[in-house]
N, C-alpha and C positions, 0 to 999 in steps of 0.2 A: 214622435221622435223624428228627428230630422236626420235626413241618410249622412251628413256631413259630421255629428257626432256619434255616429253607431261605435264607432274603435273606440270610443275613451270609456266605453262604457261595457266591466264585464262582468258574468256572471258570478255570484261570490265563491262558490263552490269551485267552479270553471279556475277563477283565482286560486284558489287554495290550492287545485289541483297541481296547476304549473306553478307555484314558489315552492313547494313539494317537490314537484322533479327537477328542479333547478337546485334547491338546496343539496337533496341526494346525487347530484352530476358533480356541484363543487366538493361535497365532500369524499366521496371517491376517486374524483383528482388529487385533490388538496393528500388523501392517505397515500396516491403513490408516488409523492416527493416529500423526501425527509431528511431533515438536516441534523446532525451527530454532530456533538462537538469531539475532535480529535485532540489528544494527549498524548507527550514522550514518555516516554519511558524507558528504564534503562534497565535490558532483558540479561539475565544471569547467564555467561557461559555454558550451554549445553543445554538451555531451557527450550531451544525451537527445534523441530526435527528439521533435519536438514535432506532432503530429496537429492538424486543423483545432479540436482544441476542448479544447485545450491551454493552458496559461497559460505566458508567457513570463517566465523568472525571471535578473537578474544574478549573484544567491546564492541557493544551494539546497541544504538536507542534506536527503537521502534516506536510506531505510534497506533497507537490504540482507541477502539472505541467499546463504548459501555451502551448493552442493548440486553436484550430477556431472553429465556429458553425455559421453554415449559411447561405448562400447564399443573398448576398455577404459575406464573413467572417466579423465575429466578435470577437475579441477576449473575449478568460475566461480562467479561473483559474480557475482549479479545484484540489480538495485533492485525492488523488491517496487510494486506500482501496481493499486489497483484504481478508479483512471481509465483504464487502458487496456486494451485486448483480446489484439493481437497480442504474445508474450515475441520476443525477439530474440537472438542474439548477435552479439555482434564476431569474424567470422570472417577466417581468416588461412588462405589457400592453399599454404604453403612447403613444398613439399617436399625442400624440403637438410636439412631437422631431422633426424638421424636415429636422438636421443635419445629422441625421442616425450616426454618433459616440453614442454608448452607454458605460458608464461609467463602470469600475466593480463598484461593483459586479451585473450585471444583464444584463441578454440576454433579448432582445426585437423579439420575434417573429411574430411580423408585419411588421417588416422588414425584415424578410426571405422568400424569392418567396419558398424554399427548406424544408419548415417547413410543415409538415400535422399531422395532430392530426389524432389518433388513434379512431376508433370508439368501444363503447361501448359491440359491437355483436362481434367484431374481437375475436381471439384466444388469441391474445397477451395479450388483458384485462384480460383473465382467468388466465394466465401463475401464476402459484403459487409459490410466493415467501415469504421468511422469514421477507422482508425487510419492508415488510405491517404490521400495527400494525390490521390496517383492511383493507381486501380485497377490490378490485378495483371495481368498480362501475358505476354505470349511472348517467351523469351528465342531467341538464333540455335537454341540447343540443342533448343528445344521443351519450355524449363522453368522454372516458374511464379516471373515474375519479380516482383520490388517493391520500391519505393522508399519511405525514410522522411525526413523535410524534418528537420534541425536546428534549433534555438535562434538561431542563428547565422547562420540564411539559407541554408548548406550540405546536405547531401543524401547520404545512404549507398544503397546499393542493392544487392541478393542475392537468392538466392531462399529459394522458400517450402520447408520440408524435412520429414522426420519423425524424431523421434531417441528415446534409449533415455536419459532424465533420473532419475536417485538423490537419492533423498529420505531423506537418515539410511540407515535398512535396507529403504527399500524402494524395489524401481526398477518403474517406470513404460518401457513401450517406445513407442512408434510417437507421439508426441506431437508436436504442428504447432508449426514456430516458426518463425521469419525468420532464417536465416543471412545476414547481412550483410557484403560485404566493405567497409568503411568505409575512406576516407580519414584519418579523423580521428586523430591520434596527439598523446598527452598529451605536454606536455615536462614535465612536476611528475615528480619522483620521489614526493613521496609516495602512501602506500599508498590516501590517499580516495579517489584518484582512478583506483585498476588495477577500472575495476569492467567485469563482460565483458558484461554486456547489462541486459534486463529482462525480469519477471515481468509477465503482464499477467492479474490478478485479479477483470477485471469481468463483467456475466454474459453478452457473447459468445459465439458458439458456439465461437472459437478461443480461450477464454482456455485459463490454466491449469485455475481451478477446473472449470469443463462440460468438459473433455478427461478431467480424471481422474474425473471424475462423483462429486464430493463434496456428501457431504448438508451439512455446514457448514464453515467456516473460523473463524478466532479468532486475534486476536493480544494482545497487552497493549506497550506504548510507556511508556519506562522514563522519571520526571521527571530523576530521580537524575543516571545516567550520558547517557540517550539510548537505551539499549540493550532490548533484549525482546522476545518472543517472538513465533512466529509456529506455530499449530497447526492442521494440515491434516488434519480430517476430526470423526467425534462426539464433543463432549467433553461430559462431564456430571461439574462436580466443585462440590461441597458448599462447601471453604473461599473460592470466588471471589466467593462470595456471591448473594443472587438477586437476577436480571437483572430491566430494566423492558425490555418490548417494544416498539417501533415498527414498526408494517404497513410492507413495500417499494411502494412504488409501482407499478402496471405501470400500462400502456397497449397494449391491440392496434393502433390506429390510429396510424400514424406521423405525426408533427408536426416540424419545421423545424428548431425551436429544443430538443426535446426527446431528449437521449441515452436511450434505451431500455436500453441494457448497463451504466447507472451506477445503484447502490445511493442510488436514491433514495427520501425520506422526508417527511413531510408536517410543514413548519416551523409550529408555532403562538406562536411568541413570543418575548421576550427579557426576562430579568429580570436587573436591575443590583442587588445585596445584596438578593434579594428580592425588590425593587419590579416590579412588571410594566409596562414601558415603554407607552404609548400608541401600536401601530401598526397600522395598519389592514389584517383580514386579505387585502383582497385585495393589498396590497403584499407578503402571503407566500405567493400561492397562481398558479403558473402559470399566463397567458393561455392565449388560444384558438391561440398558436402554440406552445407549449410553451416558451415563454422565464420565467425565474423559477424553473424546478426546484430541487430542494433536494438536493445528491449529496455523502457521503462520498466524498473523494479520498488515498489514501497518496502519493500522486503530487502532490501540493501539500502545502508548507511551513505555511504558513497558514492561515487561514479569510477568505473574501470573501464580505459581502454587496452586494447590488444597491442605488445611493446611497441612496433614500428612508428605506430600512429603517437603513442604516449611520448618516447622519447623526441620527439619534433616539440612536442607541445611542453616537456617540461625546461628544454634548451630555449626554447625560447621563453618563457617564464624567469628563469632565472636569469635570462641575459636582464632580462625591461628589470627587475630587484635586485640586479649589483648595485651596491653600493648604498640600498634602501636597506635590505633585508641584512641579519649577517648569518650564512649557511651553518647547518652544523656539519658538522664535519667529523662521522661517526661515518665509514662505510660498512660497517657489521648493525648499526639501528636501521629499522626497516619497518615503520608501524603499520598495523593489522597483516604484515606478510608481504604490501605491494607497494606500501605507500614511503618512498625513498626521498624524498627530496622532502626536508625538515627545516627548519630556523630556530635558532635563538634571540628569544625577545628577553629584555631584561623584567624580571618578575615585578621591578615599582612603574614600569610605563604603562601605561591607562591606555594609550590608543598603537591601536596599528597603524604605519604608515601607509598611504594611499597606494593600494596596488591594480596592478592593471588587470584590466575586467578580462573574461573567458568567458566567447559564446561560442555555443554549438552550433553549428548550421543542419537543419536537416531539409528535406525537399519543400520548400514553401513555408517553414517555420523558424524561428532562432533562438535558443535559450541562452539569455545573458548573465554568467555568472560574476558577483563584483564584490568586495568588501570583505566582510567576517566570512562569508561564504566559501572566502576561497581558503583561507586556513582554519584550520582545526588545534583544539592546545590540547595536547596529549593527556591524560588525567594522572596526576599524581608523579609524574617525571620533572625532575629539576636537574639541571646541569651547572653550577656553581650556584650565580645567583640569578639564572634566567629559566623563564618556563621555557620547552620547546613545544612550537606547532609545525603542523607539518601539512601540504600541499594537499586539498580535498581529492585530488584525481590520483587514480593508484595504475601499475599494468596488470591485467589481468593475466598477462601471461606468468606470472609471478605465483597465481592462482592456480594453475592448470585450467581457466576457464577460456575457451576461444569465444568470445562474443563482447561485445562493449555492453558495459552496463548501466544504465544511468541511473543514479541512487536519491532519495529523498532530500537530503541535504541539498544539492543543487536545487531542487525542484520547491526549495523556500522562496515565498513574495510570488511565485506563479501560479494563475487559474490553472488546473489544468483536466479539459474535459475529455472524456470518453465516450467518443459517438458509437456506440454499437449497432447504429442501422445504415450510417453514412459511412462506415468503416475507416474512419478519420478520430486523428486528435487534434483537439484545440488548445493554443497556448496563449497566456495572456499575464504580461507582467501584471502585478497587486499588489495591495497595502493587504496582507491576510489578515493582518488581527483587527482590520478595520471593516474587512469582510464578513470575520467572523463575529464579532458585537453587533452587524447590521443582521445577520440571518439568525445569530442566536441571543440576541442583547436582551429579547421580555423574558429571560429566566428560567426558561424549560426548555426540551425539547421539542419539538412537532411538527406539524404538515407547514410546510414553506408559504402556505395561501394562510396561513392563521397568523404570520410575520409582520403582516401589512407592507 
């Protein structure tokens, strides 16, 4: 054998050995990125618990994804939120089922050999979170009990558990959530409404994301349909294009008005076609109680800012649509509580007229909001013979909420990523339904290396 071919030549075993650990490396990667296809839906009045720092909505589409809980799997539906910490289910005690299919909306955990309730002594009952109206508890059993406040005024209550959640092809064991036995019961047949709980995505120690210990997340939010994706874990892909960064905010010192578990970001402006508004930065920059934050919310519909800031922005909006738009002119309508500046369109015209774009500026990033985006058509309101829509940005002061919020609606046609180890988010204008047929077009769900 001549020393110049020794490398081409290797032992067959030796072979077998290394495409073996080569295959077992990709598919251990390949299990922890997964891509969910995300769906709206349109969540009933008083269906979400609402935590103290929560926004109260009469209409609300959320968007949801479908994943398993259980041992054997079951499916649920849950609304995807990274406003909140704690995930939850709709759980349902019945033991007469003896089909073991359980319906949405509700997980049955007597049919999970994988299901352990959390004891009342454990640490994880202590874990303080914002998402308790009241702190977690002893139940008769000695187990860790909690209550979540409705929209509604009403109130579910369950305990804290640990369960065995499926992601596409990868399952996830011992993960904390709230089993809820709720009162609440839909009478809607339809399907927006079988949703079995929620996802809670923000950087808490019990969310989803710090449970699975993911270096990033990523979703894309479709103009089109409403529909798009949601990817859990490193993605690094070429055609999504390159992202503009914005620093996360942290703070070690706790402040009153300041949610530390919410993906916040440092507001520098507002440009209306362009023009950069007149506002003054400490009207964008949190006081010395931490009221004023600037937080990405999947869990709000909308975008809220704080009045001073809104009123600049919707004077100016309405100046660039004189004469485009025609205003309604109702000062007692006021839609979802904040949202004051409305139009009448005639109900036979097919297109909105061309209106001027709104971008957010924040420290090294800009979200451009343009088109359908910027109004909303009220559901079911007619004013002679015109629908009215009304302006997607609301004040939150209208809310009682001190802090701007930026809601899913805006956040349509954009990448938008979560670096959890670079403490950074990435933004990146996109085609999403064009995103989402590339990562989920072969027809299932799965590990993003199985996509091609």
């Amino acid at each position: 054998m001549r020393p110049e071919t020794t490398h081409t030549i290797l032992n067959p075993c030796l072979k077998h050995l290394i495409l073996l650990i080569l295959q077992t490396f990709l598919s251990t990667s390949e299990a922890k990125i997964q891509a969910l296809p995300l769906k709206s839906q349109v969540i009933p009045s008083g269906y979400l618990p609402r935590p103290p720092n929560k926004l109260r909505f009469h209409h609300n589409v959320s968007l949801t994804v479908s994943i398993t809980a259980g041992t054997p799997p079951q499916n649920v539906t849950m609304v995807i939120d990274t406003g909140s910490e704690l995930s939850w289910l709709h759980c349902t005690n019945n033991t007469t089922n003896t089909t073991r299919v359980i319906p949405d909306p509700f997980f049955n955990p007597n049919h999970s050999s994988s299901y352990s309730p959390i004891s009342c002594s454990s640490s994880t009952c202590t874990t303080r979170t914002r998402d308790f109206p009241i702190p977690a508890s002893c139940d008769s059993n000695n187990l860790c009990h909690a209550t979540l406040s409705y929209a509604d005024a009403s109130s579910s209550e369950g305990n804290l558990a640990s369960e065995t959640f499926g992601f596409g092809s990868s399952v996830d064991p011992g993960i904390v959530f709230g089993c809820m036995n709720s009162s609440y019961t839909t009478t809607n047949s339809d399907s927006d409404s079988n949703t079995t709980g929620l996802m809670g995505l923000n950087l808490g120690s019990l969310s989803f994301v710090s449970q699975l210990k993911l270096p990033k997340f990523s979703y894309c939010i479709s103009g089109y349909d409403f529909s798009g994706v949601l990817l859990l874990g490193e993605t690094n892909f070429s055609w999504v294009g390159s992202l503009n960064y914005t620093p996360l905010v942290q703070l070690s010192t706790p402040l009153p008005y300041f949610d530390r578990s919410a993906y916040t970001v440092r507001f520098k402006g507002i440009k209306v076609s362009d023009r950069l508004l007149n506002i003054s930065g400490t009207d964008l920059t949190p006081d010395h109680t931490g009221a004023g934050q600037t937080m990405f919310d999947l869990g709000t519909q909308f975008t809220f800012l704080l009045g001073p800031v809104y009123s600049v922005l919707r004077d100016e909006f309405l100046r660039q649509t004189n004469g485009t738009l025609r205003v309604l002119d109702d000062p007692n309508f006021v839609f979802q509580t904040a949202m004051d500046l409305c139009y009448r369109v005639p109900e036979n015209q097919t297109r909105i007229p061309e209106l001027p774009s709104v971008s957010l500026v924040f420290d090294g990033a800009e979200m451009r909001v343009s088109g359908a985006q910027l109004l909303y058509r009220v559901p079911g309101l007619v004013r002679g013979n015109d629908s009215v829509y009304c302006f997607t940005f609301g004040n939150s002061d209208l809310l009682g909420v001190e802090a701007f919020i930026i809601g899913h609606h805006q956040q349509q046609n954009m990448w938008m990523e979560f670096d959890l180890v670079k403490h950074r988010m990435g933004l990146a204008h996109a085609r999403c339904d064009l995103v989402g047929q590339k990562l989920l077009g072969v027809g299932s769900v799965g590990p993003l290396g199985s996509l091609g």
